[in-house]
C-alpha positions as CSV (number, residue, x, y, z in Angstrom):
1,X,-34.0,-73.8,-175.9
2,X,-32.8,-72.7,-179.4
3,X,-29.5,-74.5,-178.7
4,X,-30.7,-77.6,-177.2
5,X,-31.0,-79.7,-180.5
6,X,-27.3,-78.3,-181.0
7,X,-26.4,-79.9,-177.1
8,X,-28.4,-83.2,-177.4
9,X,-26.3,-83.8,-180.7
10,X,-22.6,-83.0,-179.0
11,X,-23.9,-84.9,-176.0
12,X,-25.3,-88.3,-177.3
13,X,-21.6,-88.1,-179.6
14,X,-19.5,-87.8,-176.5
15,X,-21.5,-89.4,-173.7
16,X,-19.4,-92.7,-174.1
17,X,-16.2,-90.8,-173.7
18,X,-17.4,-89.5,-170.8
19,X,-19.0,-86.5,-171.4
20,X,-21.7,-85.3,-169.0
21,X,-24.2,-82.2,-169.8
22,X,-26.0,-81.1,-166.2
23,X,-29.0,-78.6,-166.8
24,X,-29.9,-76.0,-164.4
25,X,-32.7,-74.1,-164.4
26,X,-33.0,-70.6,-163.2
27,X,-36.9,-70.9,-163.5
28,X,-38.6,-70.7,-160.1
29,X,-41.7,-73.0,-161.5
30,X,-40.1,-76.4,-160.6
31,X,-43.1,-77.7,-163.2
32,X,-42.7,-76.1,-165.6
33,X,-39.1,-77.2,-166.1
34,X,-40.3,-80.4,-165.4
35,X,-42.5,-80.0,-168.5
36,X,-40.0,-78.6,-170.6
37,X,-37.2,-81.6,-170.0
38,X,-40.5,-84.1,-170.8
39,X,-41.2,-82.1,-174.0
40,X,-38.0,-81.8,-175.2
41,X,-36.4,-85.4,-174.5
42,X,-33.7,-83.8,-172.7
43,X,-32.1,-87.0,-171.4
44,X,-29.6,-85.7,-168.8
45,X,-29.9,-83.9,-164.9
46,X,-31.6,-80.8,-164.7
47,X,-31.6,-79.3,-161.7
48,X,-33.3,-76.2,-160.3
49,X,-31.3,-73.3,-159.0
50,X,-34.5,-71.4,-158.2
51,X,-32.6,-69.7,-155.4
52,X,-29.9,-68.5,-157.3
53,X,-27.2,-70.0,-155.3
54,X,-25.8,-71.5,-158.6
55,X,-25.9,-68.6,-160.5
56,X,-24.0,-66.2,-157.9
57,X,-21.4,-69.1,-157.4
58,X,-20.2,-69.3,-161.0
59,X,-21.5,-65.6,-161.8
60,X,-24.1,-66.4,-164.7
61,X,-25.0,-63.0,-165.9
62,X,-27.4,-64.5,-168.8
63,X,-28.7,-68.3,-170.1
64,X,-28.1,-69.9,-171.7
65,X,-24.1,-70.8,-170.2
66,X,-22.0,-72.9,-170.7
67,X,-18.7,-74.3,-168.6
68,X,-16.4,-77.2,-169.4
69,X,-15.2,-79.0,-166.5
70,X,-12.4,-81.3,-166.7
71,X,-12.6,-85.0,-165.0
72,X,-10.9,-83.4,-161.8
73,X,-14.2,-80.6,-162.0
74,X,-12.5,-77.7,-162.8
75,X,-13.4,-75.3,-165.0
76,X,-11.4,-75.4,-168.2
């Protein structure tokens, strides 16, 4: 979370360009993500990847990660 002031910053710049930020969670509490987006005005999608389908898809060894997808979705 130490970079999220860092990401709400780049993301309210670019959002009328067309930048979108999705969050996903690897946290199996549902509620407590829930908490954390509340508590921490985080303003776009955060989804939960609580069974790791995510994660094994686009290898994430660690979090935070980060991809940039181009407007066709692929990874750039």
């Amino acid at each position: 979370m130490g970079e999220a002031p860092l990401l709400k910053e780049l993301y309210a710049q670019y959002k009328d360009q067309g930048v979108i930020v999705i969050g996903i969670s690897l946290d199996e509490d549902v509620k407590l993500v829930q908490e954390m987006v509340s508590r921490e005005g985080i303003s776009w999608p955060q989804v939960s990847d609580a069974d790791k389908t995510l994660q094994k898809l686009f290898n994430v060894k660690g979090t935070p990660t980060y991809y940039l997808l181009d407007r066709d979705g692929k990874i750039a």
